[in-house]
C-alpha positions in Angstrom: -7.3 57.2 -65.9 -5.3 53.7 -64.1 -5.0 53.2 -60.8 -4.3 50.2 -58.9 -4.5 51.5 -55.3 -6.9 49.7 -53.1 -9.4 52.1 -51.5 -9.4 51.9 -47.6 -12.5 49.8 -47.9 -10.7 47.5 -49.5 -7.8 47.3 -47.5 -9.8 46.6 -44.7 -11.7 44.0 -46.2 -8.6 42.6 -47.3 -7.3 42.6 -43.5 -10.0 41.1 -42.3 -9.3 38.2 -44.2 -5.8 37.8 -44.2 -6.0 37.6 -40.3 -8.7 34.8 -40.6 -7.2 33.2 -42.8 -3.8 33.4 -40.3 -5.8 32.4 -37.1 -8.2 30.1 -38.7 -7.1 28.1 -41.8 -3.3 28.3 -42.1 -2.6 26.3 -38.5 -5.1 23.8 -39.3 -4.5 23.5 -43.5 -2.5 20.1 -43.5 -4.9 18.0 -40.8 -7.9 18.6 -42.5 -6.1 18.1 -46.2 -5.0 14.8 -44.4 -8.7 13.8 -42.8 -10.6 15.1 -45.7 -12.9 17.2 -43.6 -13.6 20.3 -41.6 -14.4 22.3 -38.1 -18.1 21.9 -38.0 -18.0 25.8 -36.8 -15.9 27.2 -39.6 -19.0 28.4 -41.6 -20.4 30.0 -38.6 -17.3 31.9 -37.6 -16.8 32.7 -41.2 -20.2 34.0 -41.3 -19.6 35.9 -38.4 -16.4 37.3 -39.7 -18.2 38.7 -42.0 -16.6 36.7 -45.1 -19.0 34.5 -46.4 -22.4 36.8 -47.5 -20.5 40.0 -47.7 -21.3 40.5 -51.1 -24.9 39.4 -50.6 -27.6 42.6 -50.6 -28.4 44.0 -47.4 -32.2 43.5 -47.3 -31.1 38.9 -47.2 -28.8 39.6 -44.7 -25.4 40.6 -46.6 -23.5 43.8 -46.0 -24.4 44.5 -49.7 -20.7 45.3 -50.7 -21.0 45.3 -55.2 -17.1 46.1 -55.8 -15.7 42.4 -57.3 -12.6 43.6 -56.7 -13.4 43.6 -52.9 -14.7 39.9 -54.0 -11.6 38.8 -55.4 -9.4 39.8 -52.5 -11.4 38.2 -49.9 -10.7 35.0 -51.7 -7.1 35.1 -53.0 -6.3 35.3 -48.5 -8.5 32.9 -48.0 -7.1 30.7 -50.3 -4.0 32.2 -49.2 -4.8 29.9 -46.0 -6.4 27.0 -46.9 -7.7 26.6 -50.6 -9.7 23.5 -49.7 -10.9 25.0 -46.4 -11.7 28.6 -48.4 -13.7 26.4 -51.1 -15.5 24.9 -47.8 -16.5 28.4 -46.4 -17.6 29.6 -50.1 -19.2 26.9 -51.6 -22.6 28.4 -50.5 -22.5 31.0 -52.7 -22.2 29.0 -55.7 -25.9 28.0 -55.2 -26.4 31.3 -54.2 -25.4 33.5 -57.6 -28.6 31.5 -59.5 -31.0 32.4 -56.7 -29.3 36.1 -57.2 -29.7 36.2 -60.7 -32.7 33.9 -61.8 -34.8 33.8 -58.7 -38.4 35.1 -58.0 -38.7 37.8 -54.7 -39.8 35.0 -52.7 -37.2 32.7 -53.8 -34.4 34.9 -52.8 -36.3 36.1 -49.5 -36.6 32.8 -48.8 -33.5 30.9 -49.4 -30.7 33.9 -49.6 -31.8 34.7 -45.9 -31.3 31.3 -44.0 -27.9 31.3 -46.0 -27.0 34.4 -44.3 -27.6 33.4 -40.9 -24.8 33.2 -38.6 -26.4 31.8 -36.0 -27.9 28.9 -37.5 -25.2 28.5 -41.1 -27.1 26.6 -43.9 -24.9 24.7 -46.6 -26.1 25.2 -50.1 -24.8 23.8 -53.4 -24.8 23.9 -57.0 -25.4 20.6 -59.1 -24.7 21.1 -63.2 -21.9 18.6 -63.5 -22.7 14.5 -64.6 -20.8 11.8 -65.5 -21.2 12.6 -69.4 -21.7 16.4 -68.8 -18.3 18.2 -67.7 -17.7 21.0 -70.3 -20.6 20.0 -72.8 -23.4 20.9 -70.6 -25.6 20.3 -73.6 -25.5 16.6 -72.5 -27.0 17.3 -69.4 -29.2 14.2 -69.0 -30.6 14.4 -65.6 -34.7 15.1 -67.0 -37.4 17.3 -65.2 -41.1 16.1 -66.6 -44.1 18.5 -65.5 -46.8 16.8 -63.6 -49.7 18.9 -62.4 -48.2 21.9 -60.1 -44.8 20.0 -59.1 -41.7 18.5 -61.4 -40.4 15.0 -61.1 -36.8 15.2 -61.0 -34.4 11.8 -62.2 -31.0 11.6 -63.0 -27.5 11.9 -61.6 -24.9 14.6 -60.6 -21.3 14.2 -60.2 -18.3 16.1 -58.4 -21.0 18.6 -56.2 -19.2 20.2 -53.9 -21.4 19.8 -50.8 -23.0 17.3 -52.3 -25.5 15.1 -50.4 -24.4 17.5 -47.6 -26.4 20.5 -48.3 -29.2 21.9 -47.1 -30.2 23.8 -50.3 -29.1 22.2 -53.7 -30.1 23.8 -57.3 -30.0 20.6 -59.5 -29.7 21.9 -63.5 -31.9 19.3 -65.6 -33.1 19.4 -69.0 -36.8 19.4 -69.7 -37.9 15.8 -70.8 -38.5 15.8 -74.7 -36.1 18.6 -75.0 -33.3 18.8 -76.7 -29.5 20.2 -76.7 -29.9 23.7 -74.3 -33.1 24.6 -75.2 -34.5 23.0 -72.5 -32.2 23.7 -69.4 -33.6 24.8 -66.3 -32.6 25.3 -63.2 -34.7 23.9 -59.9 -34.3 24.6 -56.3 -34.3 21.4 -53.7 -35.1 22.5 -50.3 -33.8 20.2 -47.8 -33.5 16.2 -48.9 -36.6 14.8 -50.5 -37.7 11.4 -51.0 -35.7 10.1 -53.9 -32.9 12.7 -53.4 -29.5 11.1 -51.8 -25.7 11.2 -52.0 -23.6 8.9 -54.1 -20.4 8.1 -53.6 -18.0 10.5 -51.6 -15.3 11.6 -54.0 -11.3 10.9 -52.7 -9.8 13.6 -54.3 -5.6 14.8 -55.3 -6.3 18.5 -53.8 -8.6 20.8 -52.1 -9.3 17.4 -49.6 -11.0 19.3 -47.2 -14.0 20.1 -49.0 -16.8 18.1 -49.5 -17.2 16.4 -53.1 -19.9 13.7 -54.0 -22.1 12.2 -56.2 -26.2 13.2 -56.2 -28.6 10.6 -57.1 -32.2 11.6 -57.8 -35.0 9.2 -58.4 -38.4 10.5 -58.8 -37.6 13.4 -56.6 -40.6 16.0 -56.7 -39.9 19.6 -56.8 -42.8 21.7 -56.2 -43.6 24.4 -59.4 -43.0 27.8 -57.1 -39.2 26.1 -56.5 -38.5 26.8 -60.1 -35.8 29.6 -60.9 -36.7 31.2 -63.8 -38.8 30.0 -67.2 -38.4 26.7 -68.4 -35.6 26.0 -70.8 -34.3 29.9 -69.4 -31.3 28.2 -67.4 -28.3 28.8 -70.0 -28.1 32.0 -71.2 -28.7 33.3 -67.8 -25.7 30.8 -66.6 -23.4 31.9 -68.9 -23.2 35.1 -67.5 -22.9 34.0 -64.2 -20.5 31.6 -65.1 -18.6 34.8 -66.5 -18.3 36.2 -62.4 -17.7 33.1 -61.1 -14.4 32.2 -63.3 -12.8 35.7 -61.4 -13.4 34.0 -58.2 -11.4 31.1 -59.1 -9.3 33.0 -60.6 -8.8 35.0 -57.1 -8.6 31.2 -55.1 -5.6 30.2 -57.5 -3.9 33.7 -57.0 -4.2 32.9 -52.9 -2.5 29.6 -53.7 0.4 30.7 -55.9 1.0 33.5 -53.3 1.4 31.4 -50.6 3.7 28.9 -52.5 5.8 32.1 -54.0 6.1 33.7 -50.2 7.2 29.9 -48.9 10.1 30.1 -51.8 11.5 33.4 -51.0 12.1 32.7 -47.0 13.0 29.1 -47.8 15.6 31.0 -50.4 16.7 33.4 -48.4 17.3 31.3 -45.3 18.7 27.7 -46.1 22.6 28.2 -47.1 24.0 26.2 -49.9 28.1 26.0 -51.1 28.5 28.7 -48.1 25.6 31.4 -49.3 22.0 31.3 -49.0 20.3 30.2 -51.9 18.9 33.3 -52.9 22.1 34.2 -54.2 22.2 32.0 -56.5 21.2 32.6 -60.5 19.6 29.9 -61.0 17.1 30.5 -58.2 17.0 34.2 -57.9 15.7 33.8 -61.3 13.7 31.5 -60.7 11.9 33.6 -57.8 11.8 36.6 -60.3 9.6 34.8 -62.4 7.3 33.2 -59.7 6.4 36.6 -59.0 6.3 38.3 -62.9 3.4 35.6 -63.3 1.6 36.0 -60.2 1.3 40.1 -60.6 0.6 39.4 -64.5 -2.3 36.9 -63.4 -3.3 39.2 -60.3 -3.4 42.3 -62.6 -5.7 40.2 -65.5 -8.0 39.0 -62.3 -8.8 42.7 -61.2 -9.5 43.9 -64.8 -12.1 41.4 -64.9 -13.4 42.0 -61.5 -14.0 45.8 -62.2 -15.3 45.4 -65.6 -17.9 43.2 -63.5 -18.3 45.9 -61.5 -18.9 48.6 -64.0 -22.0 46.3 -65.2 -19.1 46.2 -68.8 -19.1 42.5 -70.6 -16.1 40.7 -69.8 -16.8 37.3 -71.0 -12.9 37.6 -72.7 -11.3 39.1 -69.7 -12.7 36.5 -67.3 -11.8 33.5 -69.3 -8.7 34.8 -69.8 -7.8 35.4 -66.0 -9.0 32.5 -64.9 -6.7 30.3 -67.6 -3.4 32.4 -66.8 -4.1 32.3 -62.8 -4.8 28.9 -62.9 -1.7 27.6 -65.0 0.4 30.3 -63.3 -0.2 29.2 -59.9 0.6 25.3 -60.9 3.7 26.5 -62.5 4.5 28.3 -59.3 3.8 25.8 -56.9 6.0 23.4 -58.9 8.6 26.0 -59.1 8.5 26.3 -55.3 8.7 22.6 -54.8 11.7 22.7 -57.3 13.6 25.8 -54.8 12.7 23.4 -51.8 13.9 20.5 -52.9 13.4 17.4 -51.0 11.6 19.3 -48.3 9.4 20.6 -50.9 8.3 17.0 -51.7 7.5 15.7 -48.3 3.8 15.9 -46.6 4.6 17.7 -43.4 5.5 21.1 -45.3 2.9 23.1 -46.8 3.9 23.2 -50.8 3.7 19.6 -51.6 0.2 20.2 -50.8 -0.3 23.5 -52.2 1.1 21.7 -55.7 -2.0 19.2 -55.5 -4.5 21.8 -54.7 -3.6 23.9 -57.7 -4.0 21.1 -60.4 -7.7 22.0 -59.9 -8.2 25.0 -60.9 -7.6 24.1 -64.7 -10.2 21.6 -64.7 -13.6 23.2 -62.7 -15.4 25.8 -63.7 -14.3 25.2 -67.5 -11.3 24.1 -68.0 -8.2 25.9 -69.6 -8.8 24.5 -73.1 -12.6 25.7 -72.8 -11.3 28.8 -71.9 -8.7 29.2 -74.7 -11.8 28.6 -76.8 -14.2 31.4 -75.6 -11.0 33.8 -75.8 -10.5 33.0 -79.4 -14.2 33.1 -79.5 -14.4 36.4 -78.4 -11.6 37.5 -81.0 -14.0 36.8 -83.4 -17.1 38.1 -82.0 -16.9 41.6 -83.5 
Protein backbone atom coordinates (compact mmCIF):
# COMPACT_ATOMS: atom_id res chain seq x y z
CA UNK A 1 0.00 0.00 0.00
CA UNK A 2 1.27 3.95 -1.01
CA UNK A 3 1.36 6.59 1.13
CA UNK A 4 3.16 9.74 1.07
CA UNK A 5 2.26 11.25 4.44
CA UNK A 6 5.07 12.27 6.57
CA UNK A 7 4.94 10.62 10.00
CA UNK A 8 4.92 13.17 12.88
CA UNK A 9 8.55 12.36 13.36
CA UNK A 10 9.22 13.53 10.32
CA UNK A 11 7.33 16.56 10.35
CA UNK A 12 9.13 17.56 13.15
CA UNK A 13 12.44 16.86 11.87
CA UNK A 14 11.44 18.68 8.94
CA UNK A 15 10.48 21.80 11.25
CA UNK A 16 13.38 21.79 12.85
CA UNK A 17 15.15 22.52 9.83
CA UNK A 18 13.13 24.72 7.95
CA UNK A 19 13.35 27.19 11.03
CA UNK A 20 17.25 26.94 10.93
CA UNK A 21 17.46 27.13 7.87
CA UNK A 22 15.06 30.62 8.18
CA UNK A 23 17.04 31.96 11.20
CA UNK A 24 20.39 30.81 10.19
CA UNK A 25 21.21 30.49 6.47
CA UNK A 26 18.56 32.33 4.48
CA UNK A 27 19.57 36.09 6.08
CA UNK A 28 23.13 35.46 5.65
CA UNK A 29 23.01 33.29 2.02
CA UNK A 30 24.24 36.13 -0.33
CA UNK A 31 27.31 37.62 2.03
CA UNK A 32 28.98 34.50 2.46
CA UNK A 33 28.24 33.41 -1.49
CA UNK A 34 29.91 36.86 -1.99
CA UNK A 35 33.02 36.29 0.62
CA UNK A 36 33.42 32.67 -0.11
CA UNK A 37 33.33 31.68 3.52
CA UNK A 38 31.33 30.97 6.67
CA UNK A 39 30.39 31.69 10.53
CA UNK A 40 33.08 29.88 12.34
CA UNK A 41 30.04 28.71 14.77
CA UNK A 42 27.67 27.39 12.11
CA UNK A 43 28.80 23.76 12.63
CA UNK A 44 28.46 24.00 16.31
CA UNK A 45 25.00 25.48 16.26
CA UNK A 46 24.14 22.97 13.59
CA UNK A 47 25.43 20.32 15.73
CA UNK A 48 23.46 21.57 18.49
CA UNK A 49 20.42 21.83 16.44
CA UNK A 50 20.56 18.59 16.13
CA UNK A 51 21.06 18.53 12.18
CA UNK A 52 24.33 17.49 11.41
CA UNK A 53 24.86 13.67 13.17
CA UNK A 54 21.24 13.02 13.43
CA UNK A 55 21.49 10.05 11.39
CA UNK A 56 24.58 8.89 13.14
CA UNK A 57 24.01 5.72 15.74
CA UNK A 58 23.40 6.57 19.19
CA UNK A 59 26.28 4.72 21.00
CA UNK A 60 28.97 7.86 18.64
CA UNK A 61 26.92 10.38 19.64
CA UNK A 62 23.95 10.55 16.98
CA UNK A 63 20.30 10.42 17.73
CA UNK A 64 20.47 7.14 15.68
CA UNK A 65 17.43 8.23 13.38
CA UNK A 66 17.72 5.14 10.08
CA UNK A 67 14.58 6.60 8.00
CA UNK A 68 16.48 8.29 4.68
CA UNK A 69 13.51 9.83 4.11
CA UNK A 70 13.94 11.83 7.42
CA UNK A 71 17.63 12.24 5.68
CA UNK A 72 16.47 13.74 2.67
CA UNK A 73 14.21 16.29 4.19
CA UNK A 74 16.59 17.66 6.52
CA UNK A 75 18.68 18.57 3.52
CA UNK A 76 16.21 19.69 0.81
CA UNK A 77 15.45 22.89 3.88
CA UNK A 78 18.62 23.24 4.36
CA UNK A 79 19.48 23.66 0.99
CA UNK A 80 16.28 25.45 0.91
CA UNK A 81 18.44 28.19 2.84
CA UNK A 82 21.75 28.20 1.77
CA UNK A 83 22.95 25.26 -0.61
CA UNK A 84 26.61 26.32 -0.20
CA UNK A 85 26.21 27.01 3.59
CA UNK A 86 24.03 23.35 3.87
CA UNK A 87 27.09 21.65 1.85
CA UNK A 88 29.29 23.55 4.69
CA UNK A 89 27.33 22.07 7.69
CA UNK A 90 27.19 18.45 5.95
CA UNK A 91 30.30 17.94 4.41
CA UNK A 92 31.41 15.98 7.61
CA UNK A 93 29.39 13.28 6.92
CA UNK A 94 30.83 12.52 3.69
CA UNK A 95 33.99 11.31 5.42
CA UNK A 96 31.81 9.90 7.81
CA UNK A 97 29.60 7.14 5.61
CA UNK A 98 33.15 5.14 4.88
CA UNK A 99 34.07 5.09 8.63
CA UNK A 100 30.13 3.84 8.89
CA UNK A 101 30.40 1.38 6.51
CA UNK A 102 34.21 0.10 6.13
CA UNK A 103 35.51 0.97 9.57
CA UNK A 104 36.87 -1.27 12.40
CA UNK A 105 34.95 -0.75 16.15
CA UNK A 106 37.79 1.38 17.14
CA UNK A 107 37.84 3.36 14.00
CA UNK A 108 34.30 4.42 14.25
CA UNK A 109 34.60 4.91 18.25
CA UNK A 110 37.26 6.83 17.63
CA UNK A 111 36.68 9.21 14.82
CA UNK A 112 32.59 9.12 14.54
CA UNK A 113 32.65 10.46 18.27
CA UNK A 114 34.81 13.69 18.06
CA UNK A 115 32.62 14.37 14.85
CA UNK A 116 29.66 14.33 17.03
CA UNK A 117 30.70 16.72 19.45
CA UNK A 118 28.96 19.85 19.77
CA UNK A 119 31.06 21.34 21.94
CA UNK A 120 34.21 21.01 20.34
CA UNK A 121 32.86 20.48 16.10
CA UNK A 122 35.57 18.58 14.06
CA UNK A 123 35.62 19.10 10.23
CA UNK A 124 36.07 15.85 8.32
CA UNK A 125 36.41 15.23 4.59
CA UNK A 126 36.39 12.86 1.89
CA UNK A 127 39.26 12.86 -0.85
CA UNK A 128 38.57 10.44 -4.10
CA UNK A 129 38.59 13.06 -6.80
CA UNK A 130 42.23 13.98 -8.86
CA UNK A 131 43.04 15.84 -11.61
CA UNK A 132 42.79 12.74 -14.06
CA UNK A 133 40.25 10.84 -11.80
CA UNK A 134 36.69 12.64 -11.87
CA UNK A 135 34.19 9.89 -13.07
CA UNK A 136 36.91 7.15 -13.92
CA UNK A 137 37.96 6.44 -10.54
CA UNK A 138 39.97 3.64 -11.95
CA UNK A 139 42.62 6.26 -12.73
CA UNK A 140 43.05 7.07 -9.31
CA UNK A 141 46.80 7.67 -9.18
CA UNK A 142 47.52 8.96 -5.77
CA UNK A 143 49.77 5.38 -4.53
CA UNK A 144 49.86 3.85 -0.92
CA UNK A 145 53.22 1.46 -0.69
CA UNK A 146 53.32 -0.81 2.64
CA UNK A 147 56.36 -0.23 4.71
CA UNK A 148 56.60 -2.17 8.01
CA UNK A 149 53.33 -1.36 10.22
CA UNK A 150 52.53 2.19 8.55
CA UNK A 151 51.65 3.19 4.64
CA UNK A 152 53.43 5.90 2.81
CA UNK A 153 50.89 7.90 1.15
CA UNK A 154 51.90 10.27 -2.32
CA UNK A 155 49.88 11.84 -4.77
CA UNK A 156 47.33 14.54 -5.28
CA UNK A 157 43.51 15.28 -4.63
CA UNK A 158 41.48 17.83 -6.29
CA UNK A 159 38.05 19.69 -5.64
CA UNK A 160 37.79 18.22 -1.62
CA UNK A 161 35.43 19.99 -0.05
CA UNK A 162 37.09 20.94 3.24
CA UNK A 163 40.03 20.27 1.82
CA UNK A 164 43.32 21.21 3.66
CA UNK A 165 40.75 22.41 6.25
CA UNK A 166 39.77 19.28 7.97
CA UNK A 167 40.53 17.74 10.82
CA UNK A 168 39.88 14.17 9.62
CA UNK A 169 40.38 13.45 5.83
CA UNK A 170 39.89 9.73 4.23
CA UNK A 171 42.33 9.98 1.16
CA UNK A 172 41.30 6.96 -1.51
CA UNK A 173 44.69 5.67 -3.10
CA UNK A 174 45.51 2.74 -5.14
CA UNK A 175 47.91 0.21 -3.81
CA UNK A 176 51.39 0.67 -5.58
CA UNK A 177 51.87 -2.11 -8.26
CA UNK A 178 48.20 -2.32 -8.54
CA UNK A 179 46.23 -1.95 -11.16
CA UNK A 180 42.71 -0.52 -12.46
CA UNK A 181 40.24 -1.00 -8.98
CA UNK A 182 41.73 -3.90 -7.74
CA UNK A 183 43.79 -2.18 -5.63
CA UNK A 184 41.67 0.82 -4.06
CA UNK A 185 41.71 1.43 -0.58
CA UNK A 186 40.56 3.75 1.50
CA UNK A 187 43.00 5.36 4.52
CA UNK A 188 42.09 7.59 7.38
CA UNK A 189 44.44 10.89 8.04
CA UNK A 190 44.03 12.06 11.50
CA UNK A 191 44.87 15.49 11.85
CA UNK A 192 47.72 17.08 9.23
CA UNK A 193 50.87 15.01 8.98
CA UNK A 194 54.10 15.83 7.74
CA UNK A 195 53.85 15.75 3.93
CA UNK A 196 50.04 16.30 4.00
CA UNK A 197 49.00 20.10 2.87
CA UNK A 198 46.40 22.08 0.99
CA UNK A 199 46.79 23.11 -2.64
CA UNK A 200 45.28 25.68 -4.24
CA UNK A 201 41.87 27.16 -2.88
CA UNK A 202 39.29 26.55 -5.56
CA UNK A 203 37.22 29.99 -6.80
CA UNK A 204 34.17 28.42 -7.66
CA UNK A 205 30.54 29.52 -10.08
CA UNK A 206 28.20 28.25 -7.09
CA UNK A 207 27.92 26.76 -3.68
CA UNK A 208 30.88 29.78 -2.81
CA UNK A 209 30.49 29.36 0.65
CA UNK A 210 31.92 26.04 1.07
CA UNK A 211 35.34 25.20 1.27
CA UNK A 212 36.95 23.52 -2.01
CA UNK A 213 40.76 22.87 -2.43
CA UNK A 214 43.40 20.87 -3.65
CA UNK A 215 45.34 18.11 -1.21
CA UNK A 216 48.91 17.49 -1.75
CA UNK A 217 50.55 14.44 -0.15
CA UNK A 218 54.22 13.76 -0.22
CA UNK A 219 55.51 10.88 1.71
CA UNK A 220 52.66 11.27 4.23
CA UNK A 221 52.76 8.18 6.66
CA UNK A 222 49.54 6.56 7.71
CA UNK A 223 49.82 4.25 10.43
CA UNK A 224 48.41 0.39 9.46
CA UNK A 225 45.45 0.43 12.39
CA UNK A 226 44.21 3.87 10.23
CA UNK A 227 43.29 1.60 7.41
CA UNK A 228 39.41 1.20 6.65
CA UNK A 229 38.86 -2.05 5.46
CA UNK A 230 41.21 -4.76 3.40
CA UNK A 231 43.52 -3.64 0.97
CA UNK A 232 42.21 -3.25 -2.52
CA UNK A 233 38.36 -3.56 -0.49
CA UNK A 234 37.59 0.25 -1.19
CA UNK A 235 35.27 0.02 -4.41
CA UNK A 236 32.76 -2.27 -4.11
CA UNK A 237 32.09 -1.08 -0.65
CA UNK A 238 32.00 2.63 -2.19
CA UNK A 239 29.68 1.91 -4.73
CA UNK A 240 27.13 1.32 -2.41
CA UNK A 241 27.71 4.12 -0.48
CA UNK A 242 27.92 6.14 -3.28
CA UNK A 243 24.30 4.66 -4.04
CA UNK A 244 22.97 6.78 -0.46
CA UNK A 245 24.86 9.51 -1.07
CA UNK A 246 23.45 10.38 -4.74
CA UNK A 247 19.66 10.81 -2.61
CA UNK A 248 21.28 13.31 -0.60
CA UNK A 249 22.23 15.42 -3.45
CA UNK A 250 19.39 14.68 -4.88
CA UNK A 251 17.47 16.11 -1.62
CA UNK A 252 20.19 19.52 -1.67
CA UNK A 253 19.01 20.13 -5.44
CA UNK A 254 15.23 19.61 -4.48
CA UNK A 255 15.93 22.58 -1.50
CA UNK A 256 17.38 24.69 -4.36
CA UNK A 257 14.70 24.39 -6.97
CA UNK A 258 12.05 24.95 -4.11
CA UNK A 259 13.37 28.02 -3.11
CA UNK A 260 13.74 29.35 -6.69
CA UNK A 261 9.96 27.97 -7.60
CA UNK A 262 8.55 29.74 -4.23
CA UNK A 263 10.60 33.08 -5.32
CA UNK A 264 8.60 32.83 -8.91
CA UNK A 265 5.21 32.48 -7.63
CA UNK A 266 5.29 35.66 -5.11
CA UNK A 267 7.37 37.55 -7.72
CA UNK A 268 4.34 36.39 -10.13
CA UNK A 269 1.73 37.05 -8.22
CA UNK A 270 2.84 40.49 -7.00
CA UNK A 271 4.62 42.65 -9.73
CA UNK A 272 1.67 43.94 -12.22
CA UNK A 273 2.37 43.95 -15.84
CA UNK A 274 -0.14 45.60 -18.85
CA UNK A 275 -2.54 46.35 -15.70
CA UNK A 276 -2.56 42.57 -14.04
CA UNK A 277 -0.18 40.76 -12.12
CA UNK A 278 1.85 38.56 -13.97
CA UNK A 279 0.45 35.45 -12.74
CA UNK A 280 -2.32 35.95 -14.99
CA UNK A 281 -0.63 35.68 -17.65
CA UNK A 282 -0.39 32.27 -20.01
CA UNK A 283 2.72 32.47 -20.73
CA UNK A 284 3.93 32.50 -17.06
CA UNK A 285 1.12 30.75 -15.27
CA UNK A 286 2.36 27.96 -17.45
CA UNK A 287 5.41 28.41 -16.88
CA UNK A 288 4.92 28.18 -12.96
CA UNK A 289 2.81 24.98 -13.53
CA UNK A 290 5.65 23.28 -14.85
CA UNK A 291 8.29 24.59 -12.29
CA UNK A 292 6.36 22.70 -9.93
CA UNK A 293 5.24 19.33 -12.15
CA UNK A 294 9.16 18.84 -12.13
CA UNK A 295 9.94 19.57 -8.69
CA UNK A 296 7.11 17.04 -7.18
CA UNK A 297 8.23 14.45 -10.14
CA UNK A 298 11.97 14.85 -8.88
CA UNK A 299 10.77 15.07 -5.09
CA UNK A 300 8.56 11.88 -5.48
CA UNK A 301 11.72 9.84 -7.40
CA UNK A 302 14.09 11.18 -4.32
CA UNK A 303 11.79 9.59 -1.63
CA UNK A 304 11.40 6.27 -3.52
CA UNK A 305 15.07 5.97 -3.35
CA UNK A 306 15.39 7.11 0.17
CA UNK A 307 12.87 4.36 1.46
CA UNK A 308 14.17 1.66 -0.68
CA UNK A 309 17.45 2.72 1.35
CA UNK A 310 15.68 2.37 4.21
CA UNK A 311 14.09 -0.96 3.68
CA UNK A 312 17.90 -2.32 3.36
CA UNK A 313 16.07 -2.96 -0.85
CA UNK A 314 18.88 -2.23 -3.78
CA UNK A 315 18.31 0.94 -5.40
CA UNK A 316 21.33 1.54 -7.39
CA UNK A 317 18.59 2.43 -10.45
CA UNK A 318 16.35 4.50 -8.32
CA UNK A 319 19.14 6.60 -6.86
CA UNK A 320 20.88 7.44 -10.06
CA UNK A 321 17.85 8.19 -11.42
CA UNK A 322 16.70 10.81 -8.77
CA UNK A 323 19.69 12.31 -8.51
CA UNK A 324 19.95 13.02 -12.63
CA UNK A 325 16.07 14.33 -12.80
CA UNK A 326 16.57 16.56 -9.35
CA UNK A 327 19.60 17.86 -10.52
CA UNK A 328 18.54 18.91 -14.17
CA UNK A 329 15.11 19.82 -12.79
CA UNK A 330 16.26 22.19 -10.34
CA UNK A 331 18.69 24.08 -13.09
CA UNK A 332 15.78 24.16 -15.34
CA UNK A 333 13.78 25.75 -12.60
CA UNK A 334 16.13 28.15 -11.40
CA UNK A 335 16.58 29.40 -15.06
CA UNK A 336 12.91 29.37 -15.44
CA UNK A 337 12.59 31.61 -12.35
CA UNK A 338 15.28 34.01 -13.60
CA UNK A 339 13.24 34.01 -16.92
CA UNK A 340 9.63 35.09 -14.63
CA UNK A 341 11.98 37.78 -12.93
CA UNK A 342 13.35 39.22 -15.57
CA UNK A 343 16.05 41.74 -15.09
CA UNK A 344 15.70 41.52 -11.39
CA UNK A 345 16.23 37.89 -11.78
CA UNK A 346 19.66 38.63 -13.30
CA UNK A 347 21.10 41.04 -10.78
CA UNK A 348 23.33 39.89 -7.60
CA UNK A 349 21.41 41.41 -4.79
CA UNK A 350 18.33 38.98 -5.31
CA UNK A 351 18.57 35.52 -4.37
CA UNK A 352 17.90 33.47 -7.91
CA UNK A 353 20.79 34.72 -9.84
CA UNK A 354 22.55 32.95 -7.23
CA UNK A 355 20.44 30.06 -6.78
CA UNK A 356 21.01 29.55 -10.83
CA UNK A 357 24.92 29.18 -10.21
CA UNK A 358 24.56 26.95 -7.27
CA UNK A 359 22.49 24.44 -9.21
CA UNK A 360 24.86 23.93 -12.16
CA UNK A 361 26.67 21.68 -9.66
CA UNK A 362 24.66 19.20 -8.93
CA UNK A 363 25.07 17.60 -12.53
CA UNK A 364 28.68 17.35 -12.21
CA UNK A 365 29.70 15.93 -8.39
CA UNK A 366 28.89 12.93 -7.15
CA UNK A 367 28.73 11.47 -10.85
CA UNK A 368 27.58 13.32 -13.21
CA UNK A 369 24.23 13.19 -15.29
CA UNK A 370 25.74 11.30 -18.12
CA UNK A 371 27.35 8.79 -15.57
CA UNK A 372 24.15 8.44 -14.23
CA UNK A 373 22.18 7.91 -17.48
CA UNK A 374 24.75 5.12 -17.88
CA UNK A 375 24.13 3.10 -14.60
CA UNK A 376 20.23 3.54 -15.36
CA UNK A 377 20.59 1.91 -18.70
CA UNK A 378 23.01 -0.31 -16.86
CA UNK A 379 20.57 -1.42 -14.57
CA UNK A 380 17.94 -2.05 -17.47
CA UNK A 381 20.10 -4.56 -18.43
CA UNK A 382 21.22 -6.11 -15.33
CA UNK A 383 18.48 -8.80 -15.11
Amino acid sequence: MLGFDLTEEQRMIQKTAHDFAAKELRPIALECDRDETYPVDLIRKGHEAGLISFHFPEEYGGAGVSDRVSWTLVREELAWGCPGLCIAMMASNLAAVPILHMGSQEQKAKYLTCLTDPQKPVLAAMAMTEPDAGSDVSSIRTTARKQGGRYILNGRKTFITNGGIADVTVVYCRMEGSKGLEGMTAFIIDGKPQGFSMGKKEEKMGIRASHTSELILEDVEVPEADRLGGEGEAFLLSMRMFDESRIMVASLALGIARAALEIAVEYAGQRSQFGKSLNKFEGISFKLSDMAMRLDAARLLTWRAAWLATQGKRMTKESAMAKCYAAEAAHWICDQALQVLGGYGYMREYLVEKLCRDSRIFRIFEGTSEIMRLIVSRELYRN
